[in-house]
C-alpha positions in Angstrom: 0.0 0.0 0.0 3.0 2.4 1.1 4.8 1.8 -2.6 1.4 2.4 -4.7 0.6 5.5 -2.3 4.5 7.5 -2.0 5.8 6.5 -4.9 5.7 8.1 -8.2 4.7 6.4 -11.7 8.8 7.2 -12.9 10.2 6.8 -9.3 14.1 5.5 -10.0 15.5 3.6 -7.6 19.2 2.2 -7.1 21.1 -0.3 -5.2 25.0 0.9 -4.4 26.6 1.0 -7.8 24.0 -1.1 -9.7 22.4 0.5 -12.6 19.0 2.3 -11.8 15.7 1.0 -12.1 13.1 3.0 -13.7 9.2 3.4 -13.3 6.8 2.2 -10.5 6.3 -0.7 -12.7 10.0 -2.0 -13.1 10.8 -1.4 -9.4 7.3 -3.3 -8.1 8.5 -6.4 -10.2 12.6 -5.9 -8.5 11.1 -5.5 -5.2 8.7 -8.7 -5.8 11.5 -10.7 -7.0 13.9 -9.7 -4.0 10.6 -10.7 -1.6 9.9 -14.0 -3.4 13.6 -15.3 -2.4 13.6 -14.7 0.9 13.5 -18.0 2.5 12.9 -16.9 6.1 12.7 -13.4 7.3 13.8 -12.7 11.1 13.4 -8.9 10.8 13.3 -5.7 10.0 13.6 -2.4 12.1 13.8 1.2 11.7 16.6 2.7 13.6 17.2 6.2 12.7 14.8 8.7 10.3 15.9 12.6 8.9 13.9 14.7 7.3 14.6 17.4 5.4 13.4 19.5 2.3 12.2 17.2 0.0 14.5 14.6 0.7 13.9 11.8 3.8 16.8 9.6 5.1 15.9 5.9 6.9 18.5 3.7 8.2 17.4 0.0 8.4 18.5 -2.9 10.1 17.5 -6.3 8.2 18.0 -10.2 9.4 16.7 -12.6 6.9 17.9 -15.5 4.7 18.0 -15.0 0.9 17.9 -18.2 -1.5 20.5 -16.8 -3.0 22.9 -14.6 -1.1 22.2 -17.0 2.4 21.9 -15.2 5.4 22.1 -11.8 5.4 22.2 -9.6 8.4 23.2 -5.8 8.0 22.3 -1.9 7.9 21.1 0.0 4.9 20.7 3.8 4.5 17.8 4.4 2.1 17.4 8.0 0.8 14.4 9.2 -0.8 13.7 12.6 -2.8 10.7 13.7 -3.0 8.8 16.2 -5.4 4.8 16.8 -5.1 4.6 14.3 -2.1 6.0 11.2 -3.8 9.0 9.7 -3.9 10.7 10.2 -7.5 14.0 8.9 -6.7 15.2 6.1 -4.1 19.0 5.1 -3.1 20.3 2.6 -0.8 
């Protein structure tokens, strides 16, 4: 509900150095992919938030075991700029 309601239609979003993805479309079907291999999820938690002008900064902690990458257990910075109250660009 969160995705379909702050993001924008051409939202780009990009992991580290990976080449962006754009469109609410594209990124729905990466996020569903990344979901659909987690074999067992232990948690996720919000530890810090910062917001500015148009531009929000979360810091996650995530526990969980990928089929792929195994376990995985680490902190990820996610910054989001915003324009019009949606989210139009996403980094982690």
């Amino acid at each position: 509900d969160a995705f379909e309601l702050y993001y924008d239609d051409n939202v780009t979003m990009q992991e580290n150095g990976q080449p962006a993805t754009i469109g609410k479309e594209a990124n729905r079907i990466r996020e569903k992919e990344f979901l659909n291999n987690i074999t067992e999820f232990r948690g996720a938690k919000v530890l810090h938030i910062a917001i500015g002008d148009n531009i929000s900064y979360v810091t996650w902690s995530y526990d969980y075991t990928h089929k792929e990458w195994g376990i995985r257990n680490y902190t990820q910075l996610s910054v989001q700029h915003w324009e019009n109250g949606k989210i139009i660009r996403e980094q982690f």
